[in-house]
C-alpha positions as YAML, in Angstrom:
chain: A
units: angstrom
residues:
- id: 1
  name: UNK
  ca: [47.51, 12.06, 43.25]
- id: 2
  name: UNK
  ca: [44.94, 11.16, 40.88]
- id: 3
  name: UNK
  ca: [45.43, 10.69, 37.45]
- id: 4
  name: UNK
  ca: [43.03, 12.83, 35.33]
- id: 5
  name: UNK
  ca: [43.71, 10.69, 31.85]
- id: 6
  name: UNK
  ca: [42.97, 7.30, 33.35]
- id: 7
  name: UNK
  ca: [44.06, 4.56, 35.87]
- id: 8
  name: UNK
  ca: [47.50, 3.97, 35.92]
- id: 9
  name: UNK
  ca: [47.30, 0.13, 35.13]
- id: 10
  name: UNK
  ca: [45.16, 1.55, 31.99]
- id: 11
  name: UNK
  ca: [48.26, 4.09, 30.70]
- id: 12
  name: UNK
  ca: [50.92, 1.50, 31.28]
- id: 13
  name: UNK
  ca: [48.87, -0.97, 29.14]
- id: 14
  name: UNK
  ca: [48.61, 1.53, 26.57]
- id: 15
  name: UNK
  ca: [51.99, 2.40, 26.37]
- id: 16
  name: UNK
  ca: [53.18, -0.90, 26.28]
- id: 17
  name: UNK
  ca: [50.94, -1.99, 23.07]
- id: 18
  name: UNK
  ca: [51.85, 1.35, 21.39]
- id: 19
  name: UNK
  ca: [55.80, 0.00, 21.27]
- id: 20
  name: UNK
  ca: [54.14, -2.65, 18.67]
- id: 21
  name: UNK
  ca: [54.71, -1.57, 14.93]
- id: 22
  name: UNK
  ca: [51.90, -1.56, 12.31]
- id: 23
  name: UNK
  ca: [48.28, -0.80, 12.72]
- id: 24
  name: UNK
  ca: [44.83, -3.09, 12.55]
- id: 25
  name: UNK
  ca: [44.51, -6.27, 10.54]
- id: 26
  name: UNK
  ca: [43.28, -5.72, 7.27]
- id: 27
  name: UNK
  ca: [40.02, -7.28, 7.84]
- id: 28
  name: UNK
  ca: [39.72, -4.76, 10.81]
- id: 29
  name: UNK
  ca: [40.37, -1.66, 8.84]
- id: 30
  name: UNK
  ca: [38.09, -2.94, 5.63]
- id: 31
  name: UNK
  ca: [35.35, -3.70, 8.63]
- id: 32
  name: UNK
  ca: [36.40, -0.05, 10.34]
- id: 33
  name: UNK
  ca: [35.73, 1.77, 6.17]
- id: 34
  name: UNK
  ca: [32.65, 0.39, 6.45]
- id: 35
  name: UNK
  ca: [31.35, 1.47, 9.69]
- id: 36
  name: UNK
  ca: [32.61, 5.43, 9.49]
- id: 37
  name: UNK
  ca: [31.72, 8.12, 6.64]
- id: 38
  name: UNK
  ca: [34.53, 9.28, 4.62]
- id: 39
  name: UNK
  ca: [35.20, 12.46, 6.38]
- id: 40
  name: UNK
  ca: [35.88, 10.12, 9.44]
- id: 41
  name: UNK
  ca: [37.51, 7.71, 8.02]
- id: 42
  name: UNK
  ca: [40.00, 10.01, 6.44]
- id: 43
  name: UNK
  ca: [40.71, 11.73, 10.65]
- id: 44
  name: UNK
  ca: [40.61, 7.53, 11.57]
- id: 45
  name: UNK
  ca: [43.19, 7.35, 9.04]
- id: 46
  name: UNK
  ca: [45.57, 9.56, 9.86]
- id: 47
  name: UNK
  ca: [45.91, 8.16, 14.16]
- id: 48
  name: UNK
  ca: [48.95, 6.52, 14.86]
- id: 49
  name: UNK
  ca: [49.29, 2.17, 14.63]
- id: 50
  name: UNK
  ca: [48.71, 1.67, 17.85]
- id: 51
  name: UNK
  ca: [45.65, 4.50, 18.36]
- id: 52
  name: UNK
  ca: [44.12, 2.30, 15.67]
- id: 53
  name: UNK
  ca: [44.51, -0.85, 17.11]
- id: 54
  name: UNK
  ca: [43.57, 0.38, 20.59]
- id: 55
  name: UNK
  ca: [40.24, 2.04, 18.56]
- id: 56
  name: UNK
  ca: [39.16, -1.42, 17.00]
- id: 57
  name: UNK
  ca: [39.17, -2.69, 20.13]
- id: 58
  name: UNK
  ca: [37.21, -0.55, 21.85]
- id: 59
  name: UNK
  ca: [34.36, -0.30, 18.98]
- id: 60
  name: UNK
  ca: [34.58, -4.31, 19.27]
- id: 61
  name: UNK
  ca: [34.08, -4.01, 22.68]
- id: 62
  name: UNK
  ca: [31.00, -2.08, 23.17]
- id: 63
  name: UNK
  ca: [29.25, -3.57, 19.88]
- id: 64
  name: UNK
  ca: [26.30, -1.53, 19.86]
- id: 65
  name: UNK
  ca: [26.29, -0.03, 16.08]
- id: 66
  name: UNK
  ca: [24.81, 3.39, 16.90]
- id: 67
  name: UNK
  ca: [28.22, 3.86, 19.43]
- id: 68
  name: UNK
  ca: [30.35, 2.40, 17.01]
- id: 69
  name: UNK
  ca: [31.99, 5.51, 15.53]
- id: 70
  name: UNK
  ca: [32.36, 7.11, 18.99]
- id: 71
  name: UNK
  ca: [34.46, 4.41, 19.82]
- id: 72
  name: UNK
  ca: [36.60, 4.14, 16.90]
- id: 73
  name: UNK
  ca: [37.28, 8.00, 16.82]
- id: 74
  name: UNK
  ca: [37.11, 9.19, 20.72]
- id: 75
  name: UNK
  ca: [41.25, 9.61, 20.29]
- id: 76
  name: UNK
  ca: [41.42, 11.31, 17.09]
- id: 77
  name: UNK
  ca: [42.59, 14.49, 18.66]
- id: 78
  name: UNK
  ca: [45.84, 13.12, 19.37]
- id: 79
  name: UNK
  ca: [46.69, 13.20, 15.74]
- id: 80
  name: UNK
  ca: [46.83, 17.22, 16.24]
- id: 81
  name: UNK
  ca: [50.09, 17.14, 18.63]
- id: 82
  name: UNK
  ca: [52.02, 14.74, 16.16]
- id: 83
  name: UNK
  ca: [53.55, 13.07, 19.28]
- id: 84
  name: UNK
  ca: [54.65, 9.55, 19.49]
- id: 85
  name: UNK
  ca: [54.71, 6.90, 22.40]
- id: 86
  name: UNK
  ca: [57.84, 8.01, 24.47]
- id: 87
  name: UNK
  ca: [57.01, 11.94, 23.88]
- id: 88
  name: UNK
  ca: [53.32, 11.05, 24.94]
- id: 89
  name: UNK
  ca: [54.25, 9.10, 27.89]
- id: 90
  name: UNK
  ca: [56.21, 11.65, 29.03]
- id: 91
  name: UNK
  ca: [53.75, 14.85, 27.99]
- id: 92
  name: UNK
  ca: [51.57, 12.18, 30.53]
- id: 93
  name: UNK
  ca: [53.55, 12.05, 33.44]
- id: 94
  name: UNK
  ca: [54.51, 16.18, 32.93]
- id: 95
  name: UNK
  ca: [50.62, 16.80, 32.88]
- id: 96
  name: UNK
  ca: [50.72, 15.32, 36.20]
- id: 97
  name: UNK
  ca: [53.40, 17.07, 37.84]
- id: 98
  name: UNK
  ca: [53.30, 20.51, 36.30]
- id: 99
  name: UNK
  ca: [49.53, 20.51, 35.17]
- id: 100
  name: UNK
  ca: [48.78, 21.69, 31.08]
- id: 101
  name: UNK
  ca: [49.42, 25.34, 31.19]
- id: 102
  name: UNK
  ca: [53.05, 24.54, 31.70]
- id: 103
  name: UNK
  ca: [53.81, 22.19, 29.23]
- id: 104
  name: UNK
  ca: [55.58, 22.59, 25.89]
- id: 105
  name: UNK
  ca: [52.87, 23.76, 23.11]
- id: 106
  name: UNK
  ca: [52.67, 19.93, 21.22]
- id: 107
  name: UNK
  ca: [52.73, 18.43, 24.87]
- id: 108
  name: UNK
  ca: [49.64, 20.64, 25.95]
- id: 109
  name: UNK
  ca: [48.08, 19.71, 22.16]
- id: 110
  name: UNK
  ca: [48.17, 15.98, 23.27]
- id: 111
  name: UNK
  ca: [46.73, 16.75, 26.97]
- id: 112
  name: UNK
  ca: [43.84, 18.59, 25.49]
- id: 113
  name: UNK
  ca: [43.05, 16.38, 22.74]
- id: 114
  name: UNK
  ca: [39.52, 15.69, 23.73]
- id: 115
  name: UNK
  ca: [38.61, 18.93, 22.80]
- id: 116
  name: UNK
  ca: [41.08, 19.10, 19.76]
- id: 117
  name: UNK
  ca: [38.88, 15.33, 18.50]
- id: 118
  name: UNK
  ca: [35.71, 17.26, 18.89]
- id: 119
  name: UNK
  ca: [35.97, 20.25, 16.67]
- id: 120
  name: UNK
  ca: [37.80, 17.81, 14.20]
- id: 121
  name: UNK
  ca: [34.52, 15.45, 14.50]
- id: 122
  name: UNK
  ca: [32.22, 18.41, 14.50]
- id: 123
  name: UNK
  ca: [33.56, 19.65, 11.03]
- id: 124
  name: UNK
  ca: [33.46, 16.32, 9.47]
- id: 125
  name: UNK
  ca: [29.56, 16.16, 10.10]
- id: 126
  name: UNK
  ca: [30.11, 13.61, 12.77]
- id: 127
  name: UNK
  ca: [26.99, 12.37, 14.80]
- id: 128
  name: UNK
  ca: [26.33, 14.81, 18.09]
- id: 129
  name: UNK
  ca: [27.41, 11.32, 20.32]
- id: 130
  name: UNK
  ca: [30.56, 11.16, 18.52]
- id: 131
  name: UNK
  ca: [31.60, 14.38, 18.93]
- id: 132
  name: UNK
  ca: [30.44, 14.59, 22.47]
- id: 133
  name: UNK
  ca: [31.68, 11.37, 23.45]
- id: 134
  name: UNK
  ca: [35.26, 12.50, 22.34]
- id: 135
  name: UNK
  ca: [35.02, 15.74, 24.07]
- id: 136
  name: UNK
  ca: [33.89, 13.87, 27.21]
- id: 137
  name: UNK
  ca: [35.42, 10.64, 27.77]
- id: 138
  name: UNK
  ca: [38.77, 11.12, 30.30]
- id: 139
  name: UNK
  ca: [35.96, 13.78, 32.22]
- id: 140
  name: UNK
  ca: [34.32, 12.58, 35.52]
- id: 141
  name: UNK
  ca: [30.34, 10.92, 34.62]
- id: 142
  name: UNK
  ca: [29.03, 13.55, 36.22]
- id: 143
  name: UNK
  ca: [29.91, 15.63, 33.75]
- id: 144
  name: UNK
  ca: [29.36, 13.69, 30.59]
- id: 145
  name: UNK
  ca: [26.08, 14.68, 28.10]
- id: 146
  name: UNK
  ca: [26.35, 11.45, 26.47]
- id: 147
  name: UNK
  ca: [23.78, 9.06, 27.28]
- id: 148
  name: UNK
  ca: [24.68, 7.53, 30.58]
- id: 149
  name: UNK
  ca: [24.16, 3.96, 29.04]
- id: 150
  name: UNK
  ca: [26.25, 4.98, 26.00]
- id: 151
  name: UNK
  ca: [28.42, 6.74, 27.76]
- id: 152
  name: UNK
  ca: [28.84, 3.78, 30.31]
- id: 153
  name: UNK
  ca: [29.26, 0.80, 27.57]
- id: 154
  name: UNK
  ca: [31.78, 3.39, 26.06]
- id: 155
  name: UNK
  ca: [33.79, 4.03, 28.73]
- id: 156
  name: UNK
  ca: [33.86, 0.35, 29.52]
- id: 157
  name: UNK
  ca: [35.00, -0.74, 26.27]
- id: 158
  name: UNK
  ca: [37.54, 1.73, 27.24]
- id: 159
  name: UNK
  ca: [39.12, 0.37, 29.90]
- id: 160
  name: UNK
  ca: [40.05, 3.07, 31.03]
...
């Protein structure tokens, strides 16, 4: 069975680094204020430690500046289903057995948050890449609206 949020090797890496307290370095979330408006930066604010962590390293990543606020802010709709990492790891593994529609309201917040990071993005004035990129990024390319060689150095960066 596929899984629809990412590899496997991908979510286990993710979980493991979201066990680690605190957020960015300082110099990372002074370099992060400068790069997103305030709206953004007050959504960027609000992710978890480890979503911010993960977020600096994907905008590091894929280093083009125009992409740099889709990467920083393509998980931002996680901060709508207030889980943390044990509660998200197993909302994960419950998506996959029992698909969204059957899942516990906060669980199915967390499984849709692409969606839930778009209309967040789109009424802080985001960029139309940012919003679409957080809407898009667990679907298949085929699907995405981004441009493909955004979309590509995004998804990348990623690792996903």
């Amino acid at each position: 069975m596929a899984v629809v949020a990412g590899s496997v090797a991908h979510l286990v890496k993710r979980f493991v680094t979201s066990l680690v307290p605190g957020g960015p370095a300082v110099a990372d979330e002074a370099w992060v204020a400068a790069v997103l408006s305030e709206a953004e930066l007050a959504l960027w604010r609000r992710m978890s430690g480890a979503d911010r962590r993960h977020a600096v390293g994907v905008a590091r990543r894929v280093g083009r500046p125009e992409w740099l606020a889709a990467a920083l802010l393509h998980d931002v709709g996680k901060i709508e289903s207030g889980l943390g990492t044990w509660s998200r790891a197993f909302a994960t593994a419950a998506r996959g057995a029992v698909g969204v529609e059957r899942l516990p309201a906060r669980w199915r917040a967390y499984a849709r948050h692409p969606s839930m990071g778009a209309e967040l993005l789109e009424l802080a004035g985001s960029a139309p890449l940012t919003v679409a990129w957080a809407r898009e990024h667990h679907l298949p390319p085929s699907r995405w609206t981004v441009p493909p060689d955004a979309a590509a150095a995004l998804k990348a960066a990623d690792d996903d």
